[in-house]
C-alpha positions as CSV (number, residue, x, y, z in Angstrom):
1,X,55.1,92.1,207.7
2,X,51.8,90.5,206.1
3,X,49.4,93.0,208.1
4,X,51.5,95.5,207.2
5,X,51.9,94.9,203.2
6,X,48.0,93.8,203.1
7,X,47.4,97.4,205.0
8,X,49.5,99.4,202.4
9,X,47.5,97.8,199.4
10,X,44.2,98.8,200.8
11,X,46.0,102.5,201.4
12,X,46.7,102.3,198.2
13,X,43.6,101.0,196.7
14,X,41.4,104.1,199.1
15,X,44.3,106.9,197.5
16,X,44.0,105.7,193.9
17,X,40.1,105.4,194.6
18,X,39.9,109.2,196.1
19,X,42.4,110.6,193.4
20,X,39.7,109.1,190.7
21,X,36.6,110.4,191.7
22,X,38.1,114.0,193.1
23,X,39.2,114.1,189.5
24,X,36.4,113.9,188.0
25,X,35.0,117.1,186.8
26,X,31.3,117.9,186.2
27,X,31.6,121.0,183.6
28,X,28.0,121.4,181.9
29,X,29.6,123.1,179.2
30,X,31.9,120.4,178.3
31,X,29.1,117.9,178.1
32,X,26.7,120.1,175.9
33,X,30.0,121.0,173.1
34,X,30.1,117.5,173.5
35,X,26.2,116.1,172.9
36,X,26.8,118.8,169.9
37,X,29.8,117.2,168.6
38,X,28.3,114.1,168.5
39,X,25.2,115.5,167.1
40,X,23.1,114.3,170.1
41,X,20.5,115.8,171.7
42,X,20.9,117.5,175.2
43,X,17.6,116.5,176.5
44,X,15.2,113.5,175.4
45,X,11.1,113.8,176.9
46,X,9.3,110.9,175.7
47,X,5.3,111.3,176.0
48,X,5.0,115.0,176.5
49,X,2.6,117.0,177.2
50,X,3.8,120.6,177.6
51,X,1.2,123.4,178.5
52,X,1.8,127.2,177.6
53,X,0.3,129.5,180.1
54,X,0.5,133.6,179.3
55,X,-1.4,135.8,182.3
56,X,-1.4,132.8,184.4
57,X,-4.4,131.5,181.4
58,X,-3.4,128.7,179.2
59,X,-2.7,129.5,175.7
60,X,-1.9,126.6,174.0
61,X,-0.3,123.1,174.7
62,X,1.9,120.4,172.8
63,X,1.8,116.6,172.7
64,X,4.2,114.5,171.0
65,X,5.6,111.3,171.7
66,X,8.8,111.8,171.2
67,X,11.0,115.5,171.7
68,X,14.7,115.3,171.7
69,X,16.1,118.7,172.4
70,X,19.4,120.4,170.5
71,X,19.5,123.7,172.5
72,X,22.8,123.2,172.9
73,X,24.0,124.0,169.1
74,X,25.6,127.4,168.8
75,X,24.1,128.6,165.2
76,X,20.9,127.1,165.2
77,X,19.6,125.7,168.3
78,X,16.4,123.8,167.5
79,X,13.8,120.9,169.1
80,X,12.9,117.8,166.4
81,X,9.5,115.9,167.4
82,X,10.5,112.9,164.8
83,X,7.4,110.7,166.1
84,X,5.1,113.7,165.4
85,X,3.0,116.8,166.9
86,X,0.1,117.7,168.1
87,X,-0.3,121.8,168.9
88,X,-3.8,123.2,170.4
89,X,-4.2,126.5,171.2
90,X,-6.8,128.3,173.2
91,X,-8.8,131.0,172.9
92,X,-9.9,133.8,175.4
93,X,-12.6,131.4,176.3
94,X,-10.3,128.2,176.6
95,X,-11.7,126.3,174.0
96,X,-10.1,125.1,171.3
97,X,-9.6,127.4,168.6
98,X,-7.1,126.0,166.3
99,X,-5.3,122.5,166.0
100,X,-2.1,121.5,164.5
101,X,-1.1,118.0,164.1
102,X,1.6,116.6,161.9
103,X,4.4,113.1,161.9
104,X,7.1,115.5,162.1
105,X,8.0,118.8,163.1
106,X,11.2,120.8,163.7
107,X,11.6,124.4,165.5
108,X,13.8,126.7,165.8
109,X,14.3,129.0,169.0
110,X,15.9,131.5,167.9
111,X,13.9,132.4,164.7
112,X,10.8,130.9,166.2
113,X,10.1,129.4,162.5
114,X,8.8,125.7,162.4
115,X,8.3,123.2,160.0
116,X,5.6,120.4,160.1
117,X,5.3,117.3,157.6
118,X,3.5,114.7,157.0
119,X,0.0,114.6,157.0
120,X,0.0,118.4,158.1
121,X,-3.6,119.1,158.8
122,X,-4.7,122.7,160.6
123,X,-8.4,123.1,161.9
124,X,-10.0,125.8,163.0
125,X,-12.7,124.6,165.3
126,X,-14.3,128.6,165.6
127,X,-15.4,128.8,161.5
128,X,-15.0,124.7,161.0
129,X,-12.7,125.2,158.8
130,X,-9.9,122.7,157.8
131,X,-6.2,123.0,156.0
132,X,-4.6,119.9,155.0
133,X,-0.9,119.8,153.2
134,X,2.3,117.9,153.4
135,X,5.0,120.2,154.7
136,X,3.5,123.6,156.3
137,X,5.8,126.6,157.7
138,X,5.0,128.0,160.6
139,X,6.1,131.3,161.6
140,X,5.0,131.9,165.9
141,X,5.9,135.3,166.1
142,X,3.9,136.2,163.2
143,X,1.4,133.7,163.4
144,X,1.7,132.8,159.9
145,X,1.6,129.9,157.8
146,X,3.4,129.4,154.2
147,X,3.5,126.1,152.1
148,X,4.7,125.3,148.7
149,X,3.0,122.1,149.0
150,X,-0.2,120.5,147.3
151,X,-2.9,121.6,149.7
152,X,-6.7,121.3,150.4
153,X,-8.6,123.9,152.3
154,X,-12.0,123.1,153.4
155,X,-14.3,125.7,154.4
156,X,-18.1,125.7,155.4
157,X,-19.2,126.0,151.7
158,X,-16.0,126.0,149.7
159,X,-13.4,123.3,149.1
160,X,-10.0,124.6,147.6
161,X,-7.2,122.6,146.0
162,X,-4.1,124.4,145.1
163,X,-0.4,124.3,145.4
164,X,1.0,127.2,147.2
165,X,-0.5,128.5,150.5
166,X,0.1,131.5,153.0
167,X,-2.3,132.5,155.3
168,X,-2.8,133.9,159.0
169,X,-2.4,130.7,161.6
170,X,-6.1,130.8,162.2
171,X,-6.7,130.2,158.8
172,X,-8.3,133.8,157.9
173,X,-6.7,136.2,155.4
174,X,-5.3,133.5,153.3
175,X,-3.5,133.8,149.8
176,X,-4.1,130.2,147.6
177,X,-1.6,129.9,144.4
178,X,-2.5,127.8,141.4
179,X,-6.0,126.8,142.6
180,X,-8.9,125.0,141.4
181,X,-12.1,123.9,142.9
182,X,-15.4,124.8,144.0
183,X,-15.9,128.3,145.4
184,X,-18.8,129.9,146.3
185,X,-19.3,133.5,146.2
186,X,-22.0,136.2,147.2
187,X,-22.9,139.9,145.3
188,X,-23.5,142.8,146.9
């Protein structure tokens, strides 16, 4: 009667055992609504470095230290980089053309808009030329910057201090509010 009572327990034990994990359910779905309930990210890369490649070239690659990843949100789906960014992007030639760092940045995939703070500072390494602001807006699929913020653009013989900037992301064709500084200029 022992043997047999010590036998049903461990049948009982291996039934209840199976019964939990067959009833456990992996449904990705339910674990992103509920990362997004919770307002946590669906993915966490810690010291990445991501390259972009477009024709099999690279075009452009991002560093941060820290990326945590909140694709799964409905509305706005969007990757933060709270420890800050580093963007370079390449040129025809693969050399770097124009650098983007900032201690935080935030973008979102589905407008493909960005915004960098913090020590923003934007160089183009073709014409040496050099944007630095607090908060910058970056828009990829127009590759165009805006900012409301105090900024300092630093060309080869021109330094320009304003509030208010817009300009192409390689720092050509740009549009400085409320300026002062030194500027030089040529006649023709």
């Amino acid at each position: 009667m022992k043997l047999f009572s010590q036998i049903f327990i461990k049948g009982i034990a291996v039934l209840f055992s199976s019964a939990m994990l067959f009833s456990c359910v992996n449904d990705t779905q339910k674990v992103r609504d509920f990362l997004a309930d919770k307002n946590l990210p669906v993915g966490i890369a810690r010291e990445a470095n991501h390259i972009y490649k477009d024709s099999g070239k690279i075009s452009s690659r991002l560093v941060t230290p820290l990326m945590l990843d909140f694709s799964n949100r409905n509305e706005h789906p969007y990757s933060e980089f709270p420890k800050g960014i580093k963007i370079v992007n390449f040129e025809k030639t693969e050399k770097d053309s124009i650098t983007i760092t900032g201690q935080y940045a935030i973008t979102y995939s589905k407008t493909s808009i960005s915004e960098i703070k913090g020590n923003v500072i934007v160089i183009n390494h073709t014409d040496k030329s050099r944007l630095e602001t607090e908060q910058l807006f970056w828009d990829e699929k127009t590759k165009y910057f805006v900012s409301e913020k105090a900024f300092t653009l630093l060309k080869e013989n021109d330094t320009i201090y304003g509030i208010g900037f817009e300009s192409k992301d390689d720092l050509t064709m740009h549009l400085a509010k409320k300026t002062t500084g030194k500027l030089e200029t040529t006649e023709d």
